[in-house]
NULOKE-121678 format. One record per residue (C-alpha): residue number from 1; residue in three letters; x, y, z. Coordinates in steps of 0.1 Angstrom, whole numbers, plus 5000, padded with zeros to 4 digits. Layout:
N
<site num="NUM" residuo="Ala" east="X" north="Y" up="Z"/>
...
This chain:
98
<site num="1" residuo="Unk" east="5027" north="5938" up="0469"/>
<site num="2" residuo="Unk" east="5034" north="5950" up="0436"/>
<site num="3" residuo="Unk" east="5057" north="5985" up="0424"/>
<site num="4" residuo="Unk" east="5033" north="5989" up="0398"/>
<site num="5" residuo="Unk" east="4998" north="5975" up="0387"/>
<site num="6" residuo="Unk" east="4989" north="5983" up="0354"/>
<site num="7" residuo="Unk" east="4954" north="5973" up="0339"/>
<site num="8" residuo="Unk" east="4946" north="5975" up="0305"/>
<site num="9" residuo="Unk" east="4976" north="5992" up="0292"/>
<site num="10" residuo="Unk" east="4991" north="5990" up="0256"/>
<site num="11" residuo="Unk" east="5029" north="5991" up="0251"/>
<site num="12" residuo="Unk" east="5048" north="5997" up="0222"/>
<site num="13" residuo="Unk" east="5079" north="5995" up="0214"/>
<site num="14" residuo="Unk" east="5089" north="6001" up="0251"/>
<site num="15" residuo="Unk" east="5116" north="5983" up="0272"/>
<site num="16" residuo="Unk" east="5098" north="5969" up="0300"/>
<site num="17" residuo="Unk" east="5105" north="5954" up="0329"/>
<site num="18" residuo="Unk" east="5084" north="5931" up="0345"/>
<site num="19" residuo="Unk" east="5099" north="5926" up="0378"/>
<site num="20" residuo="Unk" east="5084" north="5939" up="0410"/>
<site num="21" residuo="Unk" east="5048" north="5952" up="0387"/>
<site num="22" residuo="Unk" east="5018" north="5932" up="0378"/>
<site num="23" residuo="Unk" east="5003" north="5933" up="0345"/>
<site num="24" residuo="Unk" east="4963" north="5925" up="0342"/>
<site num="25" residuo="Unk" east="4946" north="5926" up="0304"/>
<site num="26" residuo="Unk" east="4976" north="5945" up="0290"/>
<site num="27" residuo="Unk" east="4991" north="5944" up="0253"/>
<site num="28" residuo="Unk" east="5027" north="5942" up="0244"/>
<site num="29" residuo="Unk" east="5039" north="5948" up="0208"/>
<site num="30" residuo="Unk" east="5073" north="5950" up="0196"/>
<site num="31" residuo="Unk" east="5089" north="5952" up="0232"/>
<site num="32" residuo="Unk" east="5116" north="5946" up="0252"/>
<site num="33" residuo="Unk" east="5105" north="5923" up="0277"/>
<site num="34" residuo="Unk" east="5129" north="5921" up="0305"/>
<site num="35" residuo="Unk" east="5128" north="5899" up="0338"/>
<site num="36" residuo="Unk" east="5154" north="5890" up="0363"/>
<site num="37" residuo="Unk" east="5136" north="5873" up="0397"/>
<site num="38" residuo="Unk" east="5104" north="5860" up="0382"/>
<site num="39" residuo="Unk" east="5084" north="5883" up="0408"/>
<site num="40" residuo="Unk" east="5055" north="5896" up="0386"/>
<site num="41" residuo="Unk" east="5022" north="5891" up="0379"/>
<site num="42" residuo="Unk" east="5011" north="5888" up="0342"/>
<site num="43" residuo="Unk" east="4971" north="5878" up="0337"/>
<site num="44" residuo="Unk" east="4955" north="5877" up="0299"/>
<site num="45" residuo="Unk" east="4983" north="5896" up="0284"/>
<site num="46" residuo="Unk" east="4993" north="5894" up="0249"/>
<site num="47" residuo="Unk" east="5025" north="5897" up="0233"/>
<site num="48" residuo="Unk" east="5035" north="5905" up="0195"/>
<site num="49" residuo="Unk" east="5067" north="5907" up="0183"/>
<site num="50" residuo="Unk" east="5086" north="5912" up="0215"/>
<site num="51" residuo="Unk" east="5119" north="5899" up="0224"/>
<site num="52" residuo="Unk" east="5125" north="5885" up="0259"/>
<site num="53" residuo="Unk" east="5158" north="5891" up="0276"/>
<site num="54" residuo="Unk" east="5166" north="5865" up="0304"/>
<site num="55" residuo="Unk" east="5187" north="5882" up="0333"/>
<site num="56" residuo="Unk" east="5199" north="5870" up="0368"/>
<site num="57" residuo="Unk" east="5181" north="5842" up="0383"/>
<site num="58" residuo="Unk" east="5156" north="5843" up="0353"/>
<site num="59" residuo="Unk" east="5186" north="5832" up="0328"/>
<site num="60" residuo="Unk" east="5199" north="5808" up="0353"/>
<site num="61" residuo="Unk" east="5162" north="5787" up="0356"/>
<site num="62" residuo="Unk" east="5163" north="5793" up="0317"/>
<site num="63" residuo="Unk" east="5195" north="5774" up="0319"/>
<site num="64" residuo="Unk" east="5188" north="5748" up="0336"/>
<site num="65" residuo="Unk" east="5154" north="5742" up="0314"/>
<site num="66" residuo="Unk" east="5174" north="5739" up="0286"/>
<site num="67" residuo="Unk" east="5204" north="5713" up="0302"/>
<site num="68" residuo="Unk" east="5166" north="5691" up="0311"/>
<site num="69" residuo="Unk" east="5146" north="5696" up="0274"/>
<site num="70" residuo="Unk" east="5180" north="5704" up="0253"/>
<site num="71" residuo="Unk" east="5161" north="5732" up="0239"/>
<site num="72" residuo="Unk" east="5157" north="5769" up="0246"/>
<site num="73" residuo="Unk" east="5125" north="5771" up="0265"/>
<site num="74" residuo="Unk" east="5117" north="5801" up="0244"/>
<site num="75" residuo="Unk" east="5132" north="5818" up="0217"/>
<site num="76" residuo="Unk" east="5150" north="5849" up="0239"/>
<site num="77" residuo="Unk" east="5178" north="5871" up="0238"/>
<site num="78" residuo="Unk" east="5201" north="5861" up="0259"/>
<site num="79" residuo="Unk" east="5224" north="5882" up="0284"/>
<site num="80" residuo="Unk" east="5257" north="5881" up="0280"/>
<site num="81" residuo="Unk" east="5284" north="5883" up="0312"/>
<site num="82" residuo="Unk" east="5298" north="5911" up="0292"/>
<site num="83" residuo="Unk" east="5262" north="5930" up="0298"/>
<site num="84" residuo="Unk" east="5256" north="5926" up="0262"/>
<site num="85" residuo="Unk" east="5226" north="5912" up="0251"/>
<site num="86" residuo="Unk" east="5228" north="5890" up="0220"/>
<site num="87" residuo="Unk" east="5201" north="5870" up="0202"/>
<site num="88" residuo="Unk" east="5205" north="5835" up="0206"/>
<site num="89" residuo="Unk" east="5209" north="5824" up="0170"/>
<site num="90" residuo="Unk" east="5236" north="5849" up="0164"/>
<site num="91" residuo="Unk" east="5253" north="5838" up="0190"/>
<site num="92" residuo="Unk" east="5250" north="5801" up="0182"/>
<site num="93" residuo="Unk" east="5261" north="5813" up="0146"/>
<site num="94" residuo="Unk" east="5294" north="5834" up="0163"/>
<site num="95" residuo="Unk" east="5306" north="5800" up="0183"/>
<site num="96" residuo="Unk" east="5304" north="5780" up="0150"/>
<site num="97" residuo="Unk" east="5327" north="5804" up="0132"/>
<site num="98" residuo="Unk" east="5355" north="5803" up="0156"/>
């Protein structure tokens, strides 16, 4: 079903992507986590210090989260129609200035 399963695996300081791979035991520190459909599988995995960047459909239901809790569901980084990707906070701080 899945591209890729990894099991067990440590990243570091990696960009991942989590669509289309499934991700069983596995460690994440320092990464770029990036999703866009949702379609992964992710069982007893840790994350430390990583930064989660919301693309496609994944930033839309992100979105919509936020329009029903008036909070970010997360703290992410947030994708930009440009295709730059800009923490949230620094963008928050951008609009105020203007």
């Amino acid at each position: 079903m899945y591209k890729t399963n990894y099991q067990n695996k440590t990243f570091q300081k990696e960009i991942v992507e989590l669509d289309n791979h499934s991700f069983k035991n596995c460690t994440f520190k320092e990464c770029m986590i990036i999703i866009q459909k949702g379609e992964t599988e992710l069982k007893n995995c840790e994350f430390t210090g990583c930064q989660l960047i919301l693309k496609d459909n994944a930033l839309t239901i992100g979105k919509i989260i936020k329009m029903f809790t008036r909070e970010s569901p997360l703290k992410v980084v947030d994708y930009d129609e440009d295709g730059s990707f800009r923490p949230v906070e620094k963008r928050k701080d951008a609009s105020n200035t203007k």
